[in-house]
SETIDREN-643927 format. One record per residue (C-alpha): residue in three letters; x, y, z; residue number from 1; chain. Coordinates in Angstrom, 2 decimals. Example, Ala and Ser with C-alpha at 12.3 -4.5 7.8 and 13.67 -1.06 7.14 Angstrom:
REM residues 2
<residu ALA	X 12.30	Y -4.50	Z 7.80	num 1	chaine A> $
<residu SER	X 13.67	Y -1.06	Z 7.14	num 2	chaine A> $
REM end
This chain:
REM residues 209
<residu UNK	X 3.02	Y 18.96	Z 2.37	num 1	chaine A> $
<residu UNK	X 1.58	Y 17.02	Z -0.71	num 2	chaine A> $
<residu UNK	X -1.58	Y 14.97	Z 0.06	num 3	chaine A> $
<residu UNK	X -2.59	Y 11.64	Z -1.43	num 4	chaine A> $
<residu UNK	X -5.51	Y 12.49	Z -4.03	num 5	chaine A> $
<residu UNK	X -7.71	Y 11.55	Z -6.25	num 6	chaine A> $
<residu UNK	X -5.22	Y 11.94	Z -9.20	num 7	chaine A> $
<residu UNK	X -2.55	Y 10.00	Z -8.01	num 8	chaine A> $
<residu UNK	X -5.56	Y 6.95	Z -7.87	num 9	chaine A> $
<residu UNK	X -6.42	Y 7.96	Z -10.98	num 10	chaine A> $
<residu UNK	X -2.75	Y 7.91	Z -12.36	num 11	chaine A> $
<residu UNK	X -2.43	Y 4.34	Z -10.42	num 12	chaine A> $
<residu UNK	X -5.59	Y 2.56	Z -12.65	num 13	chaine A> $
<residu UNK	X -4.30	Y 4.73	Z -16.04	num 14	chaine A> $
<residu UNK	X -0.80	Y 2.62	Z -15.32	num 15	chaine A> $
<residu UNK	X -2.56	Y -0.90	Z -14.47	num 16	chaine A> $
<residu UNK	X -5.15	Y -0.29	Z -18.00	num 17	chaine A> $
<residu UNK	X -2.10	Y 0.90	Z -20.08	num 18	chaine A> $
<residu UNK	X -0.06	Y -1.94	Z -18.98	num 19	chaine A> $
<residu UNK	X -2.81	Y -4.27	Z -20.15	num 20	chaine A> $
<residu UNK	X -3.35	Y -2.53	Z -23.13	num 21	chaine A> $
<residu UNK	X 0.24	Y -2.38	Z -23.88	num 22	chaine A> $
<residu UNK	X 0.51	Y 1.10	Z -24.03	num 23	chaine A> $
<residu UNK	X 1.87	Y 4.49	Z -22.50	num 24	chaine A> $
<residu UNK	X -0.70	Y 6.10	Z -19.44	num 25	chaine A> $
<residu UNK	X -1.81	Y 9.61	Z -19.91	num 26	chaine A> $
<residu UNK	X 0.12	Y 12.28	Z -18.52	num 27	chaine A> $
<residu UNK	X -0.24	Y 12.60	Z -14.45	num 28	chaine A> $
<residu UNK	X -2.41	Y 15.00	Z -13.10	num 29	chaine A> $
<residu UNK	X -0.19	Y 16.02	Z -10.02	num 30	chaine A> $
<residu UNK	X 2.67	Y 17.47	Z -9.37	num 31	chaine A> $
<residu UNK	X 6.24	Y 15.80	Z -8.96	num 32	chaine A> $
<residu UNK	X 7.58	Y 15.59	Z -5.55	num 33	chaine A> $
<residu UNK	X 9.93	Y 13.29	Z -3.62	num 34	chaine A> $
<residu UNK	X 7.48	Y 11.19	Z -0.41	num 35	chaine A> $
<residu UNK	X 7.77	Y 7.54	Z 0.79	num 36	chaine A> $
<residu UNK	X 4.84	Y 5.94	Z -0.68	num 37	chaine A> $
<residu UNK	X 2.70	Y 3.13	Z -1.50	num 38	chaine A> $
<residu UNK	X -0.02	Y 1.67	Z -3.62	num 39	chaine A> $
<residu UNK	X -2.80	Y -0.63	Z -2.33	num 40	chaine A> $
<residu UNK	X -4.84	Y -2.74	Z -4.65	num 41	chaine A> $
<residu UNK	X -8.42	Y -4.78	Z -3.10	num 42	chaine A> $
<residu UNK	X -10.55	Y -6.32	Z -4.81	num 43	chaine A> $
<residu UNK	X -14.43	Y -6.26	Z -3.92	num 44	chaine A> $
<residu UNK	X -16.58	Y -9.51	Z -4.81	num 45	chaine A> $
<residu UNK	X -20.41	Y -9.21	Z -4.33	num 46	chaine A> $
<residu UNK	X -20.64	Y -6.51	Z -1.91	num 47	chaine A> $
<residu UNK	X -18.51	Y -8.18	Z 0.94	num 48	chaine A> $
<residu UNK	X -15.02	Y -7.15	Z 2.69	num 49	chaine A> $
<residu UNK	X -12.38	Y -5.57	Z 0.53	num 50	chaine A> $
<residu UNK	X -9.58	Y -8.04	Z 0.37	num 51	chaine A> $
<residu UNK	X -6.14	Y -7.74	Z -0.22	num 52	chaine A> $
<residu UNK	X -4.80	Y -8.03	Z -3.54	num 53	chaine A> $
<residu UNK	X -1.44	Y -6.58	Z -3.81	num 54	chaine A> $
<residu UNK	X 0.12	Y -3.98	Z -1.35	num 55	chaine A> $
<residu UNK	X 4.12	Y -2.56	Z -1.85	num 56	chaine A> $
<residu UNK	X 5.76	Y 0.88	Z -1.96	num 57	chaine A> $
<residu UNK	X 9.01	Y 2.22	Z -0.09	num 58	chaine A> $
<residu UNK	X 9.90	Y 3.40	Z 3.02	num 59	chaine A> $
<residu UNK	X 12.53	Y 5.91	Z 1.34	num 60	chaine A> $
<residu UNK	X 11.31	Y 9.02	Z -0.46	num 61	chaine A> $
<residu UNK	X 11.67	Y 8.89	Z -4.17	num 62	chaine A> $
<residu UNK	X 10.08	Y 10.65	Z -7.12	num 63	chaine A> $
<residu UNK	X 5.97	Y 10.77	Z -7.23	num 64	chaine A> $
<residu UNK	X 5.31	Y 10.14	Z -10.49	num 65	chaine A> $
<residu UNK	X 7.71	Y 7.21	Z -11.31	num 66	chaine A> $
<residu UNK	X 6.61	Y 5.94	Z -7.77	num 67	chaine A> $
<residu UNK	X 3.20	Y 5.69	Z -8.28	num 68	chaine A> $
<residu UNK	X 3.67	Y 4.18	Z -11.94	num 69	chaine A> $
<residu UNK	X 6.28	Y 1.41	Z -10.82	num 70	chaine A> $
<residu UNK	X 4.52	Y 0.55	Z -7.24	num 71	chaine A> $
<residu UNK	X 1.00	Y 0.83	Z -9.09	num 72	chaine A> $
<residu UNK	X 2.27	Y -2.19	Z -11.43	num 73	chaine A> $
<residu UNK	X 4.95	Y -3.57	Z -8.48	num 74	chaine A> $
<residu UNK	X 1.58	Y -4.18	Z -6.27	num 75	chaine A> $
<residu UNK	X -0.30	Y -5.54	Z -8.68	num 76	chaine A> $
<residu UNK	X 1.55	Y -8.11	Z -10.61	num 77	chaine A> $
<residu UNK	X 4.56	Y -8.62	Z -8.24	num 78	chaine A> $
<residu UNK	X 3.08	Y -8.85	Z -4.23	num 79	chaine A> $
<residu UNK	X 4.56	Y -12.79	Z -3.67	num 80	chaine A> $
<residu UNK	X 1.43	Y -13.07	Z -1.49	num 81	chaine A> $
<residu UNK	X -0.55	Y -13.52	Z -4.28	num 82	chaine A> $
<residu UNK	X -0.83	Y -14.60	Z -8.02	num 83	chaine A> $
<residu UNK	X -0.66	Y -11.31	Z -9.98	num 84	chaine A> $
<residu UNK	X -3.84	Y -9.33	Z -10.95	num 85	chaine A> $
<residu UNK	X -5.31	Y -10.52	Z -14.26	num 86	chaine A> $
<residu UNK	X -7.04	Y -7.93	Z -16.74	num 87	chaine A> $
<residu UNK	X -10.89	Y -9.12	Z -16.14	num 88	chaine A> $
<residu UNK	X -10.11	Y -8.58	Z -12.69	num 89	chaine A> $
<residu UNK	X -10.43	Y -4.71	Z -12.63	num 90	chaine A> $
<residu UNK	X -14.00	Y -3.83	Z -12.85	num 91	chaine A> $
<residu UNK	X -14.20	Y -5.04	Z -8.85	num 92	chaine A> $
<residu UNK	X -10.44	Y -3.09	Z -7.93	num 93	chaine A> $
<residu UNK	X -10.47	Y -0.73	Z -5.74	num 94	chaine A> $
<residu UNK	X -6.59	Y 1.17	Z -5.26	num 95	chaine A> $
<residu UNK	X -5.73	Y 3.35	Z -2.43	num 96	chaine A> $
<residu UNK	X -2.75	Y 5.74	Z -2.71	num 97	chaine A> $
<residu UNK	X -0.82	Y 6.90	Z 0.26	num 98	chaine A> $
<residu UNK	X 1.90	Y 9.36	Z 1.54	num 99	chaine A> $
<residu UNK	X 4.09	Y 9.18	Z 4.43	num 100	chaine A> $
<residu UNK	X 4.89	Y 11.71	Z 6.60	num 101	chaine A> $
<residu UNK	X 6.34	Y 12.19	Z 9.85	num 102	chaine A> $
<residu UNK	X 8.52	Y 10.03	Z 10.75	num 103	chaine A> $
<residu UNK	X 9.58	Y 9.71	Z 14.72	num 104	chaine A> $
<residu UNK	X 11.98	Y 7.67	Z 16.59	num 105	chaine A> $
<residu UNK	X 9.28	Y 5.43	Z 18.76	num 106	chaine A> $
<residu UNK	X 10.49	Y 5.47	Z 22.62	num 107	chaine A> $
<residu UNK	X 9.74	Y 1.65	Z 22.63	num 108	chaine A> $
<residu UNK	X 7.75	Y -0.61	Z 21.01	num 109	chaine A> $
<residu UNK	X 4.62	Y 0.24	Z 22.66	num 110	chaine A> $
<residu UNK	X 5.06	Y 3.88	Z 21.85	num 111	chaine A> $
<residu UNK	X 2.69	Y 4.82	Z 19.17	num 112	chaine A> $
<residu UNK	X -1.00	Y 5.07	Z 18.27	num 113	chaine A> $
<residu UNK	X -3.39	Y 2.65	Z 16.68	num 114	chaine A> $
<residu UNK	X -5.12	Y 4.06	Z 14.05	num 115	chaine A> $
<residu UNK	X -2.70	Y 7.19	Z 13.78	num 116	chaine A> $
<residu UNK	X 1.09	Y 5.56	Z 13.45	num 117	chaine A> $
<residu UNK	X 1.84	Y 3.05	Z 10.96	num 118	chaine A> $
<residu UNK	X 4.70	Y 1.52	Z 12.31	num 119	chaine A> $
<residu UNK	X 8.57	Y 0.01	Z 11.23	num 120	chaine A> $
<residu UNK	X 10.00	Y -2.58	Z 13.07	num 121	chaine A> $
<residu UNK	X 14.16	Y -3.63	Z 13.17	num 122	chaine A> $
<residu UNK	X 14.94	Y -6.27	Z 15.21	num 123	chaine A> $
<residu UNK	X 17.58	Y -9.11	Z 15.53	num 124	chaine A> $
<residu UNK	X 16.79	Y -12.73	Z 14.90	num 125	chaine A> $
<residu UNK	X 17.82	Y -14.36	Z 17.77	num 126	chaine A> $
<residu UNK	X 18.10	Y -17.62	Z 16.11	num 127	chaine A> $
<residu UNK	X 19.93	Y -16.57	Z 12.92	num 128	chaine A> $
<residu UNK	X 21.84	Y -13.44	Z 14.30	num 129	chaine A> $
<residu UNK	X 19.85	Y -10.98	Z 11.22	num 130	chaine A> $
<residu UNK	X 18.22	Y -8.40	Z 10.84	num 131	chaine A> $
<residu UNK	X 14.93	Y -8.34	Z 10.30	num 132	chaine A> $
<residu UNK	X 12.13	Y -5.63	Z 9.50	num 133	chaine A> $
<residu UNK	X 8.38	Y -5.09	Z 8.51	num 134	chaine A> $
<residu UNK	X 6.25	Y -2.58	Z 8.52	num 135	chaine A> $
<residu UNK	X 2.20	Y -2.00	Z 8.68	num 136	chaine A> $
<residu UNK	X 0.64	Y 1.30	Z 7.33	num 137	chaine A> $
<residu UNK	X -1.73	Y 3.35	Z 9.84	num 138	chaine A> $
<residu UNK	X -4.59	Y 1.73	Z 8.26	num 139	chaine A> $
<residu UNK	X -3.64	Y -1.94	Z 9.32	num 140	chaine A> $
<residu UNK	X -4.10	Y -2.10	Z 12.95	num 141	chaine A> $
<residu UNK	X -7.38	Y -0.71	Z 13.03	num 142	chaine A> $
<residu UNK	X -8.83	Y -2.66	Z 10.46	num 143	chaine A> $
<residu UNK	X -7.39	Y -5.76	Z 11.91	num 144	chaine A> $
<residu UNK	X -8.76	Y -4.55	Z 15.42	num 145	chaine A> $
<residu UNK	X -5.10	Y -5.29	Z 16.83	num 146	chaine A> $
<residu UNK	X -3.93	Y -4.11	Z 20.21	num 147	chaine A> $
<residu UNK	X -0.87	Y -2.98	Z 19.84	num 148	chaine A> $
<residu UNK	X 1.07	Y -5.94	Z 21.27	num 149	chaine A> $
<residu UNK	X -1.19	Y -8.28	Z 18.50	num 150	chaine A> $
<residu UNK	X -0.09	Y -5.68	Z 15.97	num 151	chaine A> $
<residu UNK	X 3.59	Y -5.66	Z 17.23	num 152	chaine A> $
<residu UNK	X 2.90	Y -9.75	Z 17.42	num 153	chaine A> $
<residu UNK	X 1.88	Y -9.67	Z 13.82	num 154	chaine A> $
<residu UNK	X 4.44	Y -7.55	Z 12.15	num 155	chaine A> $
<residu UNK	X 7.42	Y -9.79	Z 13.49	num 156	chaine A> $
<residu UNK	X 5.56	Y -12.77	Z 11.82	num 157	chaine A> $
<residu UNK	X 5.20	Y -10.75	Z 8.83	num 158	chaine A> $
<residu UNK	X 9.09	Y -9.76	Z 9.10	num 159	chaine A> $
<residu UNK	X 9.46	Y -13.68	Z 8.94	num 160	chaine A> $
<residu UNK	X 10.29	Y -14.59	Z 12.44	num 161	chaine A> $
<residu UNK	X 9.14	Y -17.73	Z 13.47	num 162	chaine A> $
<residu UNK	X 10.55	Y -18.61	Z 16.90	num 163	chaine A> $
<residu UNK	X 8.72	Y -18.01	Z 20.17	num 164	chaine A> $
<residu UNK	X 7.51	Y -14.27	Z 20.86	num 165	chaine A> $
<residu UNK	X 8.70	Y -12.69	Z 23.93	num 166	chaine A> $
<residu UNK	X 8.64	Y -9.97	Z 25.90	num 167	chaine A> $
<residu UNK	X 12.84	Y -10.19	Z 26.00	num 168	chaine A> $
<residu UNK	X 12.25	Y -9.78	Z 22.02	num 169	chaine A> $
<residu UNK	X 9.58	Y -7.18	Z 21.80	num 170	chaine A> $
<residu UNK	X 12.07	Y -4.72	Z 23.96	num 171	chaine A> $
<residu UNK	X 14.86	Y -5.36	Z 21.37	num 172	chaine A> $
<residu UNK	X 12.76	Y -3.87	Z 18.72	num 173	chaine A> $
<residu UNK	X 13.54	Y -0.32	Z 17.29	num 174	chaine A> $
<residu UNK	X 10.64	Y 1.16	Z 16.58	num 175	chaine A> $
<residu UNK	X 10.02	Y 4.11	Z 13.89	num 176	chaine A> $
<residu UNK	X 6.20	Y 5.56	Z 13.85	num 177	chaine A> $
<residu UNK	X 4.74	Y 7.36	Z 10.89	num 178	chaine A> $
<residu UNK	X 1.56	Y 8.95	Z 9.72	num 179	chaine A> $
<residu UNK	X 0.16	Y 9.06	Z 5.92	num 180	chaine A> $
<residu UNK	X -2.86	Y 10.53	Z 4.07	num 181	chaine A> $
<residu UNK	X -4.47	Y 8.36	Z 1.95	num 182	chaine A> $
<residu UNK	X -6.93	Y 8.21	Z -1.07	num 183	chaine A> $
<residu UNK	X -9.33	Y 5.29	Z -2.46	num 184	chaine A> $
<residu UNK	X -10.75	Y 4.78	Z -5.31	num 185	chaine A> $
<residu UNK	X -13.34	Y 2.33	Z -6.99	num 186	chaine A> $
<residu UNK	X -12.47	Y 1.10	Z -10.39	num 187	chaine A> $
<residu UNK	X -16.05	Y 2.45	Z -11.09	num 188	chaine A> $
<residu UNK	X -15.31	Y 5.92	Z -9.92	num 189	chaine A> $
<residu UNK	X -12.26	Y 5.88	Z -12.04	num 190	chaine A> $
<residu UNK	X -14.19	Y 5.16	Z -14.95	num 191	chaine A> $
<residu UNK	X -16.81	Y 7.77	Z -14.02	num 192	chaine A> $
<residu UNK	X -14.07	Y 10.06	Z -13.69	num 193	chaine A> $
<residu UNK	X -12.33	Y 8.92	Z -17.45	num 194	chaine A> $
<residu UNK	X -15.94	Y 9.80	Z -19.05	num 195	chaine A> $
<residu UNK	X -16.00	Y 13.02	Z -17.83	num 196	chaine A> $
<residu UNK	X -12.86	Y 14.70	Z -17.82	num 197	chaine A> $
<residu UNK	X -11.63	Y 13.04	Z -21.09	num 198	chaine A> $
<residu UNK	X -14.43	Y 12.03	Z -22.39	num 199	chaine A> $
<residu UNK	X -13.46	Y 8.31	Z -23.10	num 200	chaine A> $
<residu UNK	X -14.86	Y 5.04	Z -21.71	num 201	chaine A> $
<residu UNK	X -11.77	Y 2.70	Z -20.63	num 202	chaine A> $
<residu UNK	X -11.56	Y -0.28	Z -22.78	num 203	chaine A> $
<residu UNK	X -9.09	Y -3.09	Z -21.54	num 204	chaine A> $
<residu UNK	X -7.60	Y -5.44	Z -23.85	num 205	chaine A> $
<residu UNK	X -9.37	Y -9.28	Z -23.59	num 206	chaine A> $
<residu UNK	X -12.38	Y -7.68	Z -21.20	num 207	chaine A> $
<residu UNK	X -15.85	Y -7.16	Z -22.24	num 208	chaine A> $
<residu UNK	X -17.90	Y -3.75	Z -21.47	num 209	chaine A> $
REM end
């Protein structure tokens, strides 16, 4: 089974720096494969809480390489939640890679673990007659400190429900638990990392040393 790692964080920051520099990134440093993934960029401001800056990938397994380069710049300049990542924004990124693995048919919806399962819900809108779905990775729950109804709760906001929550609607939803390893990186770390296995200091485009 192929693990997130350090390269494939690495290979996530080459793609965001080469995309402001308007040029190729360096050959990965991993091997191809075919996982669901996804590609999580925070940014850190004075020492406080990470916070969200951009977070997409796919559900379906694709190819590695092209996933992490198109999700790496998908997350950061496309996530509708916020205004794309701007260039003198990097030094305080930090990007986590992850890949997901077992995927189970859930009994219900309050079959699965927080802090192990990330989770995908499909439900019906009762008001609209469509389908609707969302999904949180393992990570989410726990951070949040969610129960696992105020994670459930959550996610069928996040699907874009907005009628009243019951427990009529919670037992309609079909439930599919996964698990993932992940990787983070600090943009600092990545530039550690630059100097000494290439022997380069990143320069970005429009951003001072």
């Amino acid at each position: 089974m192929v693990s997130a790692n350090r390269e494939m964080a690495v290979y996530c920051f080459d793609t965001l720096v080469s995309h402001y520099n308007k040029e190729q990134p360096p050959p990965p440093a991993f091997d191809e494969g075919e996982h669901p993934l996804f590609v999580t960029w925070k940014k850190v401001v004075n020492g406080g809480e990470p916070r969200l800056r951009g977070c997409i990938g796919t559900l379906e397994a694709r190819c590695i390489v092209n996933g992490f380069k198109d999700y790496a710049l998908t997350s950061a300049l496309r996530d509708r939640r916020f205004p794309p990542i701007q260039a003198k924004e990097l030094p305080t990124l930090q990007c986590t890679v992850s890949i997901l693995t077992n995927y189970e048919t859930a009994a219900n919806y309050l079959d699965w673990e927080v802090g192990k399962h990330g989770i995908i819900i499909e439900f019906t809108d009762p008001n609209y007659n469509t389908r609707r779905n969302a999904t949180y990775l393992p990570e989410v729950a726990a951070h949040e400190g969610w129960t696992i109804i105020e994670a459930i709760d959550s996610l069928i906001r996040k699907a874009g429900y907005n009628g009243p929550i019951t427990e009529s609607l919670r037992k309609q939803i079909h439930l599919t638990r996964y698990q993932s390893t992940l990787f983070t990186m600090q943009y600092s770390e990545y530039v550690d990392h630059v100097k000494e296995t290439r022997g380069l200091d990143p320069t970005i485009n429009g951003v001072k040393p």
